[in-house]
C-alpha positions, 0 to 999 in steps of 0.5 A: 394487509398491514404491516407490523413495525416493531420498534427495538429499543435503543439498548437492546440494539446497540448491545446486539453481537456484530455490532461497531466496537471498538475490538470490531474496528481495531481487527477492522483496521488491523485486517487492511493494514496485514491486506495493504502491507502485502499488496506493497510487498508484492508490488515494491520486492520485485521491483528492488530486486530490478535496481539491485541487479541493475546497479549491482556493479554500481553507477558507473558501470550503469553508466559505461553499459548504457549509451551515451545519451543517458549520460549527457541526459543525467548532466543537462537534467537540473536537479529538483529539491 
């Protein structure tokens, strides 16, 4: 049994619908950028809503509500630039 390769030519292929365009690549691109944009949302909207309860009344209140230790622990922590 033999098998029957039929070589395309090159034009043919690279005209073919479905193919790498650059229309293609940019609704591509444009798909994981709307797809990446919403995964951060869901991931960074709670968590703001977190802190902005959390520091609603300001810091010192964070602090006067917390113990002691997060107080003396902020002082002695050396600031990182």
């Amino acid at each position: 049994m033999a098998i029957c390769v039929v070589d395309a030519p090159v034009d043919e292929l690279a005209s073919r619908p479905g193919r790498d365009t650059l229309a293609t690549n940019a609704i591509k691109t444009l798909f994981i950028a709307v797809s990446l944009l919403f995964l951060a949302a869901l991931l960074f909207a709670p968590l703001a809503t977190v802190f902005l309860a959390a520091f609603e009344k300001g810091f010192p209140a964070f602090l006067r509500a917390s113990d002691y230790r997060v107080g003396v622990a902020l002082a002695v922590t050396p600031e990182r630039v």
